[in-house]
ZADRENZA-393074 format. One record per residue: residue number from 1; x, z, y of N, C-alpha, C in turn. Coordinates in steps of 0.001 Angstrom, whole numbers, padded with zeros to 6 digits. Atoms other than C-alpha are relative to their C-alpha. Layout:
N
<NUM, <X, Z, Y>, <X, Z, Y>, <X, Z, Y>>
...
//
This chain:
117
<1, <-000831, -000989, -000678>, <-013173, 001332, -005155>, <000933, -000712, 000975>>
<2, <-000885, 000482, -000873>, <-011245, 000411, -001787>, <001522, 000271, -000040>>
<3, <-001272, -000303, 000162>, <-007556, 000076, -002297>, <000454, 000866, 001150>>
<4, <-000439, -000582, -000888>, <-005339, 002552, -000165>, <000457, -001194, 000659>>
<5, <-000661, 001104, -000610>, <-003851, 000484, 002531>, <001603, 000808, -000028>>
<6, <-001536, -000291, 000462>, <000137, 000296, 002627>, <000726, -000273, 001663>>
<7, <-001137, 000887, -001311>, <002831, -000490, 005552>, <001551, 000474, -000788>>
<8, <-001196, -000581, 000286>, <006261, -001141, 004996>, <001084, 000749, 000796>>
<9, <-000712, -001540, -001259>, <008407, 001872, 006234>, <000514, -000880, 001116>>
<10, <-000189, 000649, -000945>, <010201, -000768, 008447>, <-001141, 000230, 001429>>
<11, <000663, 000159, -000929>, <007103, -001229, 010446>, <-000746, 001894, 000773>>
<12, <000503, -001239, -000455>, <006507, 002717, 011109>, <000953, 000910, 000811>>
<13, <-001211, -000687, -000917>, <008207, 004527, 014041>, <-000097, 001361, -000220>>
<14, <000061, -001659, 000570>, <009727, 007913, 013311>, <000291, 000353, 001604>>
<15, <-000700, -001383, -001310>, <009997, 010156, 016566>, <000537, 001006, -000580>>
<16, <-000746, -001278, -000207>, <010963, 013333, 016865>, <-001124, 001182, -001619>>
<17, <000952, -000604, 001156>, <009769, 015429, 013531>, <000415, 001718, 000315>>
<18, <-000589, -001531, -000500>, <009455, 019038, 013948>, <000631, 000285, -001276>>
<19, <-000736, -000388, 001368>, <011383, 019623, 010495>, <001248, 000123, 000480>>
<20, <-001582, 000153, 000026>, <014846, 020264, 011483>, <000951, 000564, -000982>>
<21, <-001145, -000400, 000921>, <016404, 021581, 008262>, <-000856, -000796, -001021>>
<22, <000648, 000748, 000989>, <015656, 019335, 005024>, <001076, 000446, -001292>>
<23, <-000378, -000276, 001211>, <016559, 020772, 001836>, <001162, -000912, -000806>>
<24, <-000331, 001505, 000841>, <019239, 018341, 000046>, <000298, 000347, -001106>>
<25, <000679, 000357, 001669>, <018264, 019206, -003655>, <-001435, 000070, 000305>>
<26, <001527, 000402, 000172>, <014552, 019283, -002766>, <-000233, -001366, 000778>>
<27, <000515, 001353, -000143>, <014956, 015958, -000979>, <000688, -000808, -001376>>
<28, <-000145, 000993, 000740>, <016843, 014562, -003694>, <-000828, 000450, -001477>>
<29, <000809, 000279, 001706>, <014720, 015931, -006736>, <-001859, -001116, 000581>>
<30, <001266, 001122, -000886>, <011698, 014234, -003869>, <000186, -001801, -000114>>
<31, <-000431, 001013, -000227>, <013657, 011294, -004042>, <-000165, -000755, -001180>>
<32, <000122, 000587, 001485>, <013901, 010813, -007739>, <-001208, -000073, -000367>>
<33, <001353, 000185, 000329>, <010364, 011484, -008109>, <-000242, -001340, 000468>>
<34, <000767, 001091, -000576>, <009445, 008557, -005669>, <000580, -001072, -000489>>
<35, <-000959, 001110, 000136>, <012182, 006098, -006858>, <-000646, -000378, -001733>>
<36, <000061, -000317, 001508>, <010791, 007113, -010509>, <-002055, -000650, -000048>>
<37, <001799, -000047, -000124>, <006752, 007255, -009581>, <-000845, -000651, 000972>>
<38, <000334, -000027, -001160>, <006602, 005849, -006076>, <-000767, 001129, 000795>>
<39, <000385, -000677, -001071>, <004908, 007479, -003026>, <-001395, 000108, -000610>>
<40, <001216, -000604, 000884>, <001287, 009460, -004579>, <-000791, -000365, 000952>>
<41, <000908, -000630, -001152>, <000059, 010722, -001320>, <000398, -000700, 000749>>
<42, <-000093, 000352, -000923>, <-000223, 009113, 001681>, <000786, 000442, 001129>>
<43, <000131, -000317, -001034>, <001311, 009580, 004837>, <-000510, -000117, 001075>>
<44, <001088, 000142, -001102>, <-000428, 009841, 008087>, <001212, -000808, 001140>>
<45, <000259, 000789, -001559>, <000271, 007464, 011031>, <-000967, 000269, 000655>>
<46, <000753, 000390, -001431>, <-001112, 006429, 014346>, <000299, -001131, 000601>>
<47, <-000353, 001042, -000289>, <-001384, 003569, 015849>, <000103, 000617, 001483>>
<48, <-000639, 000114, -001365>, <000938, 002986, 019215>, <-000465, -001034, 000743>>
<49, <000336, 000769, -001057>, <000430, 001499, 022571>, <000097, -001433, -000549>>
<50, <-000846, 001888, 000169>, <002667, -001752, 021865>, <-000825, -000423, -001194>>
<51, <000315, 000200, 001041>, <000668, -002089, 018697>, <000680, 000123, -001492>>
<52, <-000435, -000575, 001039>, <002588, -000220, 016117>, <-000306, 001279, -000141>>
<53, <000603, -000888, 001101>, <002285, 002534, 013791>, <001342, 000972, 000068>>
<54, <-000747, -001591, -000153>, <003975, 006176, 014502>, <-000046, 000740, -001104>>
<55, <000196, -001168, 001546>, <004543, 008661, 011425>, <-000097, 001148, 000757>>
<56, <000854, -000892, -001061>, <002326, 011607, 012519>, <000689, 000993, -001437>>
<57, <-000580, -001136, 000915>, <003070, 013887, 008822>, <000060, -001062, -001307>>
<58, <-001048, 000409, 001568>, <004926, 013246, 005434>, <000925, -000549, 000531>>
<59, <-001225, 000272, -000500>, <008346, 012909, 007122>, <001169, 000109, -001530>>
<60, <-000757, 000122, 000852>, <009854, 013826, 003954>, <-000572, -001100, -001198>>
<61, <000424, 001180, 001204>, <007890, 011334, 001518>, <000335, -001137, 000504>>
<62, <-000632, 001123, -000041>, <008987, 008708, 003965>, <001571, -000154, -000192>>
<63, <-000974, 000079, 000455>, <012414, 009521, 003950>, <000550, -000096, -000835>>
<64, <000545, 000206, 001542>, <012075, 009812, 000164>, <000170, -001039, -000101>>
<65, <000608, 001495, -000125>, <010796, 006117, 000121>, <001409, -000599, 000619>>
<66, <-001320, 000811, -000840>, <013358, 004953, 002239>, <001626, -000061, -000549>>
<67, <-001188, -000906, 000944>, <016362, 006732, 000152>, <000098, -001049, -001057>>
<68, <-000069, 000896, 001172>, <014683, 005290, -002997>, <-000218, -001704, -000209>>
<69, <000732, 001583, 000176>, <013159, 001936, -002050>, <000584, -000599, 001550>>
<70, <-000554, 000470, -001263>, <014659, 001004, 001229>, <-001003, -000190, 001290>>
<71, <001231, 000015, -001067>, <012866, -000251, 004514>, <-001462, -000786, -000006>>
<72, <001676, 001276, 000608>, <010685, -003320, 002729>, <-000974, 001029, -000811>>
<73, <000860, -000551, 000585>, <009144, -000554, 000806>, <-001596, 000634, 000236>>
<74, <001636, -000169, -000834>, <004989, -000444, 001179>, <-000135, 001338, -000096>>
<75, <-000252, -000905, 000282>, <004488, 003089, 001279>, <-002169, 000002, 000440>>
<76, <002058, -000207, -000484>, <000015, 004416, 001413>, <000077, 000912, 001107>>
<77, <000343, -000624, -001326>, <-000748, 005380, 004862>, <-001475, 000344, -000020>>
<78, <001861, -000341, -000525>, <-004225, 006795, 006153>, <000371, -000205, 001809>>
<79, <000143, 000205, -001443>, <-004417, 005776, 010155>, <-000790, 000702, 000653>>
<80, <000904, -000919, -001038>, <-005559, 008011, 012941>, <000104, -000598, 001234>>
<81, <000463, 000619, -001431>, <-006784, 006914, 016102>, <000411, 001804, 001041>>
<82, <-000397, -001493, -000746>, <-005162, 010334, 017953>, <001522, -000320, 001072>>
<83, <-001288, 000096, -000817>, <-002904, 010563, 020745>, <001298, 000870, -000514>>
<84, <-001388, -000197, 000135>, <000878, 011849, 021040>, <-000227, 001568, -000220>>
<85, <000151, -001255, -000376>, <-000418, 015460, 021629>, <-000503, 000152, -001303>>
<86, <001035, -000032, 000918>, <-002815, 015216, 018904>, <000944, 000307, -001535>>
<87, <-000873, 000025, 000709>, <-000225, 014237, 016602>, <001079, 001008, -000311>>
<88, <-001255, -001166, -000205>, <002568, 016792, 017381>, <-000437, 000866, -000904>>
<89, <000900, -000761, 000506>, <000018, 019164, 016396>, <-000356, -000116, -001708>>
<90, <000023, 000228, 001246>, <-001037, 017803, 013075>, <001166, -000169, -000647>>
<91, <-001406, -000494, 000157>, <002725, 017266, 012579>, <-000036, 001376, -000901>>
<92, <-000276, -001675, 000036>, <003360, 020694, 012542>, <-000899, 000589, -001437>>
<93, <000755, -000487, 001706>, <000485, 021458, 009967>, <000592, -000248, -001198>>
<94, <000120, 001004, 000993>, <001363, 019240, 007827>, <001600, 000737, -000897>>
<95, <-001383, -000266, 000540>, <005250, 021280, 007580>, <-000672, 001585, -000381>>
<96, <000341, -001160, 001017>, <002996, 024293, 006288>, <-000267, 000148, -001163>>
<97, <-000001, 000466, 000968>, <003255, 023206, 003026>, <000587, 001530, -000592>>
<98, <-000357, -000742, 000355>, <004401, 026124, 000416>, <001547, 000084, -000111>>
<99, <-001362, -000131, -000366>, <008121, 025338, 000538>, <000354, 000045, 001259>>
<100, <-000834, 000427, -001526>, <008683, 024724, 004552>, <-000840, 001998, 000257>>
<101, <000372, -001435, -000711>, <006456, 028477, 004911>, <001368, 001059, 000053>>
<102, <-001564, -001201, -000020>, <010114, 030317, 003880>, <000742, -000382, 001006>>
<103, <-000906, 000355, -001041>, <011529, 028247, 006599>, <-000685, -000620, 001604>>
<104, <000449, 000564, -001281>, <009700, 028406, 009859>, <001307, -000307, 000977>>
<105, <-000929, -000072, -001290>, <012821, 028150, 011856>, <-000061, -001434, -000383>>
<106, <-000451, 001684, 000082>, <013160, 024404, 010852>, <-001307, -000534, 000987>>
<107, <001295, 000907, -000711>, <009922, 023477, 013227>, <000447, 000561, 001615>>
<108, <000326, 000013, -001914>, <009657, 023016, 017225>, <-000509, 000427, 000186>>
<109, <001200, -000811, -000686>, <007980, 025034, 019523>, <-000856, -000978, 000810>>
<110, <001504, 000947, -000866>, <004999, 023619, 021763>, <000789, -000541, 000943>>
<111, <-000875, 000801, -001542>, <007537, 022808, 024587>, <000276, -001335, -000354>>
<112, <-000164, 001413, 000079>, <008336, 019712, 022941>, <-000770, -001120, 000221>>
<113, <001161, 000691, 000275>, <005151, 018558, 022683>, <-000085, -001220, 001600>>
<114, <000529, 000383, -001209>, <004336, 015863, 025446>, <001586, -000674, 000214>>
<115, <-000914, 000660, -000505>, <008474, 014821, 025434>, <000047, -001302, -000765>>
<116, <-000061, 001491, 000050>, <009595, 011076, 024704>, <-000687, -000371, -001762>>
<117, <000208, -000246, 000878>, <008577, 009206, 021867>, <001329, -000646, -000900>>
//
């Protein structure tokens, strides 16, 4: 069986996340889980121009990670070969999860899509 691969949060650039409201008892009971169990699921990257690695979705499992384990912490990524557009997009899915559906106002509209990273 092929191990997941890892990066440590350090090396993963956060842009702009369409989440703009974050729960703070569901990040911190998120927090205790990961500090308690580590990180399960993966988050998704992309690899960048300069040759680094963008966080495309699980904005809250890295922040999580980061909370409980700091920036050396390896966290399991899956890598996509997808541009900035591409990403935004899957983003966004990724905050349709069963808790973020009571709170669509916390996500960006399409206008953002395409601004800095």
């Amino acid at each position: 069986m092929q191990q997941q691969p890892t990066l440590a949060l350090k090396q993963i650039q956060v842009s702009v996340n369409p989440r703009k409201y974050f729960d703070a008892a569901e990040m911190e009971e998120l927090t205790a889980s990961v500090r308690e169990k580590g990180v399960i699921q993966p988050v998704i990257v992309r690899t960048l121009a300069d040759g680094g690695f963008g966080l495309v979705a699980g904005g809250r499992r890295y922040k999580a990670a980061l909370a409980a384990h700091g920036e050396d912490y390896e966290i399991p990524v899956v890598v996509r070969d997808i541009d900035e557009v591409e990403a935004r997009r899957a983003g966004r899915c990724d905050h349709r999860h069963p808790r973020s559906r009571q709170d669509d106002a916390s996500l960006e509209g399409d206008q953002d899509v395409g601004k800095g990273q």
